[in-house]
C-alpha positions as CSV (number, residue, x, y, z in Angstrom):
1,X,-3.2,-61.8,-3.2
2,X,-2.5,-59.9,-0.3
3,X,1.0,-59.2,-1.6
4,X,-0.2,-57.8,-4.7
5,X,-3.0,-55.5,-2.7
6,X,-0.1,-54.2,-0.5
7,X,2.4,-53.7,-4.0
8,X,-0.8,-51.5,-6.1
9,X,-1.5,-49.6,-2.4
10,X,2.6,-48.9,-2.0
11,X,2.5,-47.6,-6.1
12,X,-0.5,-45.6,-5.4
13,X,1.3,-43.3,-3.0
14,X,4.0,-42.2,-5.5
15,X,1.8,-40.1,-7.9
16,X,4.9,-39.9,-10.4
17,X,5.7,-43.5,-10.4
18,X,1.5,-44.0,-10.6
19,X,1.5,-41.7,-13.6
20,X,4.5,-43.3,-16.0
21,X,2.9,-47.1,-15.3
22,X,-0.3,-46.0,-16.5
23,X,1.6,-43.6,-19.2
24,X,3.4,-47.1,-20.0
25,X,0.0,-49.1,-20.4
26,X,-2.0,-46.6,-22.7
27,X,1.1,-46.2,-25.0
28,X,1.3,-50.1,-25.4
29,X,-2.6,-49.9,-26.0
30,X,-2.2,-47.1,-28.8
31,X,1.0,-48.7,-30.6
32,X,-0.5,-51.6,-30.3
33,X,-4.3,-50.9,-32.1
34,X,-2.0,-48.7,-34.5
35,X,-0.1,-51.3,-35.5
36,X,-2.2,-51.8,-38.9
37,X,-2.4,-48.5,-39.9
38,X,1.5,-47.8,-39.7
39,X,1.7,-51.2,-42.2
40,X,-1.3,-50.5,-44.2
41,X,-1.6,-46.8,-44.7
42,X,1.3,-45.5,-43.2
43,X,1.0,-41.6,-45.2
44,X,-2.5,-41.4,-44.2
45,X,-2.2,-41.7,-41.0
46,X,1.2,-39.6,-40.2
47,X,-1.2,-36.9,-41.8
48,X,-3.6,-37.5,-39.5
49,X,-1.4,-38.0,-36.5
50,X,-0.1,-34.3,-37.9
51,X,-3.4,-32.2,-38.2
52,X,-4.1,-33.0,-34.5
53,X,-1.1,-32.0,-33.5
54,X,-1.8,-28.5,-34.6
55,X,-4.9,-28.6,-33.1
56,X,-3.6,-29.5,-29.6
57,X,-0.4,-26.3,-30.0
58,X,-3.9,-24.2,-30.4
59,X,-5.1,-25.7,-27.3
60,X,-1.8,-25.2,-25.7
61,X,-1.8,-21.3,-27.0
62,X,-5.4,-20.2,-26.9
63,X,-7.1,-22.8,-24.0
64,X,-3.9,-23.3,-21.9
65,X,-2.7,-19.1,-21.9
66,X,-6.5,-18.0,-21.1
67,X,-6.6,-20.8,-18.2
68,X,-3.0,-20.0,-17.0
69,X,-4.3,-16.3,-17.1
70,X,-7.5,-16.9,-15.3
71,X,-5.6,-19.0,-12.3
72,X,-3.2,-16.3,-12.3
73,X,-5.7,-13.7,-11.5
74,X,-7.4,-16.0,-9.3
75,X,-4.3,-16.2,-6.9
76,X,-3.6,-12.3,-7.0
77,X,-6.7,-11.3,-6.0
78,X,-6.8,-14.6,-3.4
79,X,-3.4,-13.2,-2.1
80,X,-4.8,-9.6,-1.9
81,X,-7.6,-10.5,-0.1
82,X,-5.7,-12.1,2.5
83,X,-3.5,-9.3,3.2
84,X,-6.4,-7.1,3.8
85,X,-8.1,-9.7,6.2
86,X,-4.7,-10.2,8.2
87,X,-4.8,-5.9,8.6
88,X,-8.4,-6.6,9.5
89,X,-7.1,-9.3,12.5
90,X,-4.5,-7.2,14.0
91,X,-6.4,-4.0,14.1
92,X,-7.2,-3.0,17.8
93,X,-4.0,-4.9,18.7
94,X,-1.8,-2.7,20.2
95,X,1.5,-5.0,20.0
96,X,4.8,-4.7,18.3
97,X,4.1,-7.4,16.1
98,X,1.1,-6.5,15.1
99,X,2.2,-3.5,13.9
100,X,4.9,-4.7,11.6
101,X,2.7,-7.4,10.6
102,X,-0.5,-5.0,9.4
103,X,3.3,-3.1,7.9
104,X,4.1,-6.2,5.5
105,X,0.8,-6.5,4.3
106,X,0.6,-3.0,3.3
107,X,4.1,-2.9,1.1
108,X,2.3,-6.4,-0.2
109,X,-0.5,-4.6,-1.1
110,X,1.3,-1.6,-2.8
111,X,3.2,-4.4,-5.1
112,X,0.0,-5.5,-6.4
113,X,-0.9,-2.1,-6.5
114,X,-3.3,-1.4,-4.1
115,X,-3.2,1.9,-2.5
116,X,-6.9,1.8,-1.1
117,X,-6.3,0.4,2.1
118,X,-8.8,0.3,5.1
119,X,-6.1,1.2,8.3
120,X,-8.8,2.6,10.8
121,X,-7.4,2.1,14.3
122,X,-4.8,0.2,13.5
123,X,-1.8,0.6,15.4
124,X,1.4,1.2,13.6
125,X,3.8,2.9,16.3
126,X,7.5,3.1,15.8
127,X,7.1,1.4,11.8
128,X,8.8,2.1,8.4
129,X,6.6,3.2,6.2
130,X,9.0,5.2,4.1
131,X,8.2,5.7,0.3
132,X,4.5,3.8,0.7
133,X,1.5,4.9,-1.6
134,X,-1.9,4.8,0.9
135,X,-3.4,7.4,-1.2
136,X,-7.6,7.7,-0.3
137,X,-6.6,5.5,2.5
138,X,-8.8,5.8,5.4
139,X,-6.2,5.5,8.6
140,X,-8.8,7.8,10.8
141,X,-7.6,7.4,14.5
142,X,-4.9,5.2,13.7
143,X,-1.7,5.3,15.9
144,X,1.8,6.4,13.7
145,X,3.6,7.6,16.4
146,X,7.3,7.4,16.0
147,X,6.7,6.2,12.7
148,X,8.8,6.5,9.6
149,X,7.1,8.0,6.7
150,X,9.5,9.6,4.6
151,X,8.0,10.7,1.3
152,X,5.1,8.3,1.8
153,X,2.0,10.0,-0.5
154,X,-1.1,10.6,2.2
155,X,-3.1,12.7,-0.4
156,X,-7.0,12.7,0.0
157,X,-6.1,10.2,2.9
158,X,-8.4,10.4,6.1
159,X,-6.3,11.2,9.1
160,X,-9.2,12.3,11.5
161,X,-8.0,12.2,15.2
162,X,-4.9,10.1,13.7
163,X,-1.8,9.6,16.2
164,X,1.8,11.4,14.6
165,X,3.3,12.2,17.4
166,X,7.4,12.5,17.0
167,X,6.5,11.1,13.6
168,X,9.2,11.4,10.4
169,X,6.8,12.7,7.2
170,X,9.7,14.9,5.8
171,X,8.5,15.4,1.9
172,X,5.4,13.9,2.7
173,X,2.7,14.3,0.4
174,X,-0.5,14.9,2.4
175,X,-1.9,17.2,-0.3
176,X,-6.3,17.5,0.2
177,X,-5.8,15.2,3.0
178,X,-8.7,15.1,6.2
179,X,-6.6,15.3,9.2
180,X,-8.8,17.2,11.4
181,X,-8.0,16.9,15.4
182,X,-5.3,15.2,14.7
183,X,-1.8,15.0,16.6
184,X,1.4,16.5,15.2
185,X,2.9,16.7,18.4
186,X,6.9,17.2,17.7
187,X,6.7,15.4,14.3
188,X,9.0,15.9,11.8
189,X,7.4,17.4,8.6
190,X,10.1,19.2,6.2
191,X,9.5,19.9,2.8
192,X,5.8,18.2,3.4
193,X,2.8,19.2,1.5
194,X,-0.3,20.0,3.1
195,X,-1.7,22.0,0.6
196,X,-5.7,22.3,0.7
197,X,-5.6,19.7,4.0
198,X,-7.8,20.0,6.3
199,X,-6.2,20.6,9.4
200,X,-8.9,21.9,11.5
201,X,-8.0,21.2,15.5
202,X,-4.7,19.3,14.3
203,X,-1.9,19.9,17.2
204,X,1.0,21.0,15.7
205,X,3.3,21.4,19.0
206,X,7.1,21.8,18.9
207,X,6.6,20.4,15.1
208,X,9.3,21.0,12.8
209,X,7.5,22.7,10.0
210,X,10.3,23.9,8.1
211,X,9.2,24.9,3.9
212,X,6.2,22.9,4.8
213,X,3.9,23.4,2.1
214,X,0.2,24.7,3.9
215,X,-1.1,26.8,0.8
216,X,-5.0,26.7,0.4
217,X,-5.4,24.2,3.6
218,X,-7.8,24.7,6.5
219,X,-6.2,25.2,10.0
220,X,-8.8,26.8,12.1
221,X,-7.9,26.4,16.0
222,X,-4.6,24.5,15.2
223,X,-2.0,24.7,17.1
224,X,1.4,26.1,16.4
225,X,2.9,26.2,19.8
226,X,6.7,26.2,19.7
227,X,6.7,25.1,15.8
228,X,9.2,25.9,13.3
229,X,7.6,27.6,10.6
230,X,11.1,28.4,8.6
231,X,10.2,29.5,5.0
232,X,7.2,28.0,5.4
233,X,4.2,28.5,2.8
234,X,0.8,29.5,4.6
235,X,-0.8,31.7,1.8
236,X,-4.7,30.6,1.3
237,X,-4.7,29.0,4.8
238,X,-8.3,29.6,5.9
239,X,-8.8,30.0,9.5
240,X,-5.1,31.3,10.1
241,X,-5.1,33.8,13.0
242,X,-2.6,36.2,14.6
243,X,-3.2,34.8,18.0
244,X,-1.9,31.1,16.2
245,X,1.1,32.6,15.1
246,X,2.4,34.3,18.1
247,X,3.0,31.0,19.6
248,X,5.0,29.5,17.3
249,X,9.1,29.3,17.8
250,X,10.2,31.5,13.5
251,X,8.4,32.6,11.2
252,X,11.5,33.6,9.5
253,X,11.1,33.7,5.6
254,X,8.1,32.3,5.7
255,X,5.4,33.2,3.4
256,X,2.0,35.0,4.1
257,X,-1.0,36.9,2.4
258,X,-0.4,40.1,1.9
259,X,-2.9,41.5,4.7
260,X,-1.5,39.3,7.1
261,X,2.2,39.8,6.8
262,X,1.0,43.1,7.6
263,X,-0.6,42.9,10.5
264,X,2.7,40.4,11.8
265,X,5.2,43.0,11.2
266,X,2.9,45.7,13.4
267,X,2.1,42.7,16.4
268,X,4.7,40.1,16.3
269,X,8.0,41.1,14.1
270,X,10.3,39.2,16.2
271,X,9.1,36.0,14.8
272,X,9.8,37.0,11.2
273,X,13.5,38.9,11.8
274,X,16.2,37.1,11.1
Protein backbone atom coordinates (compact mmCIF):
# COMPACT_ATOMS: atom_id res chain seq x y z
CA UNK A 1 0.00 0.00 0.00
CA UNK A 2 2.85 2.13 0.74
CA UNK A 3 4.34 1.27 -2.66
CA UNK A 4 1.34 2.35 -4.45
CA UNK A 5 1.11 5.84 -2.22
CA UNK A 6 4.77 6.50 -3.05
CA UNK A 7 3.98 5.47 -7.22
CA UNK A 8 0.52 8.12 -7.31
CA UNK A 9 2.83 10.81 -5.15
CA UNK A 10 6.03 10.19 -7.77
CA UNK A 11 3.11 10.60 -10.95
CA UNK A 12 1.78 13.56 -9.31
CA UNK A 13 4.89 15.65 -9.72
CA UNK A 14 5.01 15.23 -13.57
CA UNK A 15 2.01 17.38 -14.48
CA UNK A 16 2.37 16.05 -18.25
CA UNK A 17 2.52 12.48 -17.38
CA UNK A 18 -0.51 13.35 -14.68
CA UNK A 19 -2.45 14.90 -17.46
CA UNK A 20 -2.28 11.91 -20.42
CA UNK A 21 -3.19 9.08 -17.47
CA UNK A 22 -6.16 10.98 -16.63
CA UNK A 23 -6.64 11.96 -20.56
CA UNK A 24 -6.23 8.00 -20.95
CA UNK A 25 -9.04 7.22 -18.28
CA UNK A 26 -11.84 9.74 -19.38
CA UNK A 27 -11.39 8.58 -23.04
CA UNK A 28 -11.85 4.80 -21.97
CA UNK A 29 -14.95 6.16 -19.95
CA UNK A 30 -16.42 8.06 -23.15
CA UNK A 31 -15.70 5.16 -25.80
CA UNK A 32 -16.74 3.04 -23.55
CA UNK A 33 -20.60 4.61 -22.46
CA UNK A 34 -20.54 5.43 -26.42
CA UNK A 35 -20.29 2.20 -27.35
CA UNK A 36 -24.16 1.67 -28.04
CA UNK A 37 -24.73 4.65 -29.78
CA UNK A 38 -21.82 4.05 -32.45
CA UNK A 39 -23.78 0.29 -32.95
CA UNK A 40 -27.29 1.58 -32.62
CA UNK A 41 -27.49 4.92 -34.17
CA UNK A 42 -24.31 5.52 -35.59
CA UNK A 43 -25.60 8.77 -38.13
CA UNK A 44 -27.26 10.36 -35.26
CA UNK A 45 -24.81 10.62 -33.27
CA UNK A 46 -21.74 11.54 -35.69
CA UNK A 47 -24.23 14.52 -36.18
CA UNK A 48 -24.29 15.22 -32.85
CA UNK A 49 -20.67 14.64 -32.12
CA UNK A 50 -20.43 17.35 -35.32
CA UNK A 51 -22.81 20.31 -34.15
CA UNK A 52 -20.63 20.52 -30.94
CA UNK A 53 -17.79 20.66 -32.58
CA UNK A 54 -18.74 23.87 -34.23
CA UNK A 55 -19.77 25.14 -31.17
CA UNK A 56 -16.43 24.60 -29.31
CA UNK A 57 -14.27 26.38 -32.95
CA UNK A 58 -16.80 29.40 -31.69
CA UNK A 59 -15.47 29.09 -28.28
CA UNK A 60 -11.99 28.75 -29.52
CA UNK A 61 -12.66 32.05 -31.90
CA UNK A 62 -14.89 34.28 -29.87
CA UNK A 63 -14.22 33.11 -25.92
CA UNK A 64 -10.58 31.94 -26.36
CA UNK A 65 -9.32 35.45 -28.73
CA UNK A 66 -11.31 37.93 -26.15
CA UNK A 67 -9.52 35.92 -23.16
CA UNK A 68 -6.07 35.70 -24.95
CA UNK A 69 -6.69 39.54 -25.59
CA UNK A 70 -7.66 40.35 -22.09
CA UNK A 71 -4.42 38.40 -20.54
CA UNK A 72 -2.49 40.10 -23.12
CA UNK A 73 -3.43 43.49 -21.94
CA UNK A 74 -3.26 42.36 -18.52
CA UNK A 75 0.64 41.71 -18.83
CA UNK A 76 1.33 44.98 -20.85
CA UNK A 77 0.06 47.19 -18.52
CA UNK A 78 1.58 44.66 -15.57
CA UNK A 79 5.00 45.10 -17.42
CA UNK A 80 4.51 48.97 -17.73
CA UNK A 81 3.79 49.38 -14.32
CA UNK A 82 6.76 47.82 -13.28
CA UNK A 83 9.10 49.79 -15.27
CA UNK A 84 7.69 52.86 -13.88
CA UNK A 85 8.05 51.51 -10.23
CA UNK A 86 11.75 50.34 -10.88
CA UNK A 87 12.37 54.47 -12.15
CA UNK A 88 10.52 55.19 -9.01
CA UNK A 89 13.31 52.82 -6.77
CA UNK A 90 16.37 54.22 -8.29
CA UNK A 91 15.41 57.82 -8.24
CA UNK A 92 17.59 59.75 -5.60
CA UNK A 93 20.28 57.15 -6.38
CA UNK A 94 23.15 58.75 -7.64
CA UNK A 95 25.02 55.47 -9.05
CA UNK A 96 26.14 54.35 -12.43
CA UNK A 97 23.80 51.66 -12.42
CA UNK A 98 21.05 53.23 -11.45
CA UNK A 99 21.20 55.41 -14.07
CA UNK A 100 21.37 52.94 -16.91
CA UNK A 101 18.84 50.97 -15.14
CA UNK A 102 15.98 54.00 -14.81
CA UNK A 103 17.69 54.22 -18.93
CA UNK A 104 16.27 50.60 -19.85
CA UNK A 105 13.02 51.15 -18.41
CA UNK A 106 12.54 54.26 -20.28
CA UNK A 107 13.33 52.77 -24.06
CA UNK A 108 10.90 49.92 -22.40
CA UNK A 109 8.44 52.28 -21.80
CA UNK A 110 8.69 54.13 -25.29
CA UNK A 111 8.12 50.45 -27.02
CA UNK A 112 4.94 50.20 -25.35
CA UNK A 113 4.47 53.65 -26.13
CA UNK A 114 4.65 55.55 -23.23
CA UNK A 115 6.17 58.86 -23.47
CA UNK A 116 4.61 60.29 -20.06
CA UNK A 117 7.19 59.43 -17.83
CA UNK A 118 7.66 60.84 -14.18
CA UNK A 119 11.91 61.40 -14.16
CA UNK A 120 12.00 64.04 -11.27
CA UNK A 121 15.41 63.82 -9.65
CA UNK A 122 16.50 61.06 -11.23
CA UNK A 123 19.93 60.86 -12.09
CA UNK A 124 20.91 59.92 -15.55
CA UNK A 125 24.60 61.33 -15.96
CA UNK A 126 26.81 60.17 -18.77
CA UNK A 127 23.54 57.88 -20.52
CA UNK A 128 22.31 57.35 -24.10
CA UNK A 129 19.23 58.60 -24.56
CA UNK A 130 19.59 59.24 -28.24
CA UNK A 131 16.32 59.20 -30.38
CA UNK A 132 13.86 58.74 -27.05
CA UNK A 133 10.25 60.28 -27.02
CA UNK A 134 9.71 61.83 -23.14
CA UNK A 135 7.44 64.25 -24.52
CA UNK A 136 5.29 66.14 -21.36
CA UNK A 137 7.73 64.39 -19.28
CA UNK A 138 8.40 65.89 -16.05
CA UNK A 139 12.40 65.40 -15.56
CA UNK A 140 12.43 68.84 -13.21
CA UNK A 141 15.89 68.82 -11.47
CA UNK A 142 16.98 65.71 -12.89
CA UNK A 143 20.76 65.23 -13.61
CA UNK A 144 21.70 64.63 -17.64
CA UNK A 145 25.02 65.73 -17.54
CA UNK A 146 27.20 64.22 -20.08
CA UNK A 147 24.25 62.62 -21.46
CA UNK A 148 23.56 61.65 -25.01
CA UNK A 149 20.40 63.00 -26.36
CA UNK A 150 20.71 63.20 -29.92
CA UNK A 151 17.35 64.06 -31.58
CA UNK A 152 15.49 62.93 -28.47
CA UNK A 153 11.88 65.02 -28.61
CA UNK A 154 11.76 67.15 -24.99
CA UNK A 155 8.66 69.22 -26.19
CA UNK A 156 6.33 70.61 -23.46
CA UNK A 157 8.78 68.58 -21.08
CA UNK A 158 9.55 70.16 -17.62
CA UNK A 159 13.19 70.82 -17.26
CA UNK A 160 13.09 73.30 -14.23
CA UNK A 161 16.55 73.54 -12.59
CA UNK A 162 17.39 70.29 -14.76
CA UNK A 163 21.29 69.33 -14.92
CA UNK A 164 22.75 69.43 -18.92
CA UNK A 165 25.89 70.23 -18.41
CA UNK A 166 28.46 69.12 -21.44
CA UNK A 167 25.26 67.39 -22.59
CA UNK A 168 24.76 66.18 -26.55
CA UNK A 169 20.99 67.52 -27.56
CA UNK A 170 22.16 68.31 -31.29
CA UNK A 171 18.60 68.40 -33.25
CA UNK A 172 16.85 68.17 -30.09
CA UNK A 173 13.43 68.95 -30.03
CA UNK A 174 12.75 70.96 -26.87
CA UNK A 175 9.92 73.05 -28.62
CA UNK A 176 7.32 74.87 -25.53
CA UNK A 177 9.51 73.17 -23.13
CA UNK A 178 9.82 74.62 -19.14
CA UNK A 179 13.44 74.69 -18.56
CA UNK A 180 13.73 77.61 -16.39
CA UNK A 181 17.13 77.93 -14.16
CA UNK A 182 18.32 75.29 -15.75
CA UNK A 183 22.10 74.38 -16.71
CA UNK A 184 23.38 74.41 -20.29
CA UNK A 185 26.70 74.73 -19.12
CA UNK A 186 29.02 73.71 -22.43
CA UNK A 187 26.24 71.43 -23.81
CA UNK A 188 26.04 70.69 -27.20
CA UNK A 189 22.78 71.93 -28.83
CA UNK A 190 23.08 72.26 -32.81
CA UNK A 191 20.31 72.39 -34.96
CA UNK A 192 17.99 72.12 -31.57
CA UNK A 193 14.72 73.64 -31.21
CA UNK A 194 13.80 75.75 -28.42
CA UNK A 195 11.16 77.53 -29.99
CA UNK A 196 8.53 79.17 -27.46
CA UNK A 197 10.70 77.39 -24.29
CA UNK A 198 10.94 78.87 -21.45
CA UNK A 199 14.32 79.57 -20.65
CA UNK A 200 14.09 82.00 -18.08
CA UNK A 201 17.60 81.92 -15.74
CA UNK A 202 18.75 78.85 -17.93
CA UNK A 203 22.82 79.00 -18.00
CA UNK A 204 23.89 78.75 -21.31
CA UNK A 205 27.81 79.10 -20.80
CA UNK A 206 30.40 78.12 -23.43
CA UNK A 207 27.20 76.23 -25.10
CA UNK A 208 27.42 75.49 -28.66
CA UNK A 209 24.32 77.06 -29.93
CA UNK A 210 25.02 76.91 -33.49
CA UNK A 211 21.32 77.28 -35.94
CA UNK A 212 19.68 76.61 -32.62
CA UNK A 213 16.21 77.35 -33.09
CA UNK A 214 15.12 80.15 -29.98
CA UNK A 215 12.18 81.83 -31.97
CA UNK A 216 9.22 82.97 -29.69
CA UNK A 217 11.06 81.43 -26.41
CA UNK A 218 11.47 83.27 -23.10
CA UNK A 219 15.19 83.90 -21.98
CA UNK A 220 15.06 86.63 -19.57
CA UNK A 221 18.46 86.78 -17.44
CA UNK A 222 19.93 83.74 -19.32
CA UNK A 223 23.14 83.47 -19.86
CA UNK A 224 25.11 83.52 -23.04
CA UNK A 225 28.54 83.78 -21.77
CA UNK A 226 31.12 82.54 -24.36
CA UNK A 227 28.21 80.75 -26.47
CA UNK A 228 28.20 80.10 -30.06
CA UNK A 229 25.31 81.64 -31.47
CA UNK A 230 26.30 80.83 -35.37
CA UNK A 231 23.16 81.43 -37.55
CA UNK A 232 21.30 81.10 -34.80
CA UNK A 233 17.40 82.06 -34.72
CA UNK A 234 16.45 84.44 -31.73
CA UNK A 235 13.49 86.44 -33.39
CA UNK A 236 10.35 86.63 -30.81
CA UNK A 237 12.76 85.80 -27.86
CA UNK A 238 11.18 87.81 -25.04
CA UNK A 239 13.47 89.04 -22.49
CA UNK A 240 16.57 89.21 -24.96
CA UNK A 241 18.80 92.10 -23.98
CA UNK A 242 21.96 93.79 -25.48
CA UNK A 243 23.81 93.39 -22.27
CA UNK A 244 23.09 89.12 -22.90
CA UNK A 245 24.52 89.28 -26.18
CA UNK A 246 27.68 91.09 -25.69
CA UNK A 247 28.97 88.13 -23.83
CA UNK A 248 28.51 85.65 -26.04
CA UNK A 249 31.66 84.19 -28.32
CA UNK A 250 29.49 84.99 -32.65
CA UNK A 251 26.64 86.13 -33.47
CA UNK A 252 27.70 85.70 -37.02
CA UNK A 253 24.65 85.18 -39.34
CA UNK A 254 22.44 84.89 -36.82
CA UNK A 255 19.04 86.08 -36.94
CA UNK A 256 17.41 89.00 -34.94
CA UNK A 257 14.29 91.47 -34.83
CA UNK A 258 14.63 94.04 -36.73
CA UNK A 259 15.01 96.81 -33.83
CA UNK A 260 17.47 94.79 -32.30
CA UNK A 261 19.85 93.95 -35.06
CA UNK A 262 19.93 97.53 -35.07
CA UNK A 263 20.90 98.47 -31.95
CA UNK A 264 23.85 95.31 -32.29
CA UNK A 265 25.44 96.77 -35.34
CA UNK A 266 25.68 100.48 -33.32
CA UNK A 267 27.02 98.54 -29.79
CA UNK A 268 28.52 95.32 -30.51
CA UNK A 269 29.27 94.71 -34.43
CA UNK A 270 32.21 92.59 -33.90
CA UNK A 271 30.06 89.74 -32.78
CA UNK A 272 28.07 89.71 -35.99
CA UNK A 273 31.17 90.35 -38.72
CA UNK A 274 32.36 87.70 -40.23
Amino acid sequence: MQKIAEKLKEISEHPILTSFIVLCLLTCLVLGLSMPYYLNNYDMFVGEVLAEAHGMLFDIAVIGILIFWLNRNGETRLRIRTYKDEIDDFRLWESNEAAFRTVGNIKRLNRHKIYEINLVECYLAKTNLNYVVLTGSNMNNANLSNANLIQSKLDNVRLNQTNFENCNLNQALLTNAYANGSNFKDACLIKANLEKAFLIKADFEGAFLMEANFNGSYVTDANFENANLYKADLRNAVGLTIEQLSKVKTLYLAKFDDELLKEIHLTIPGLVAK
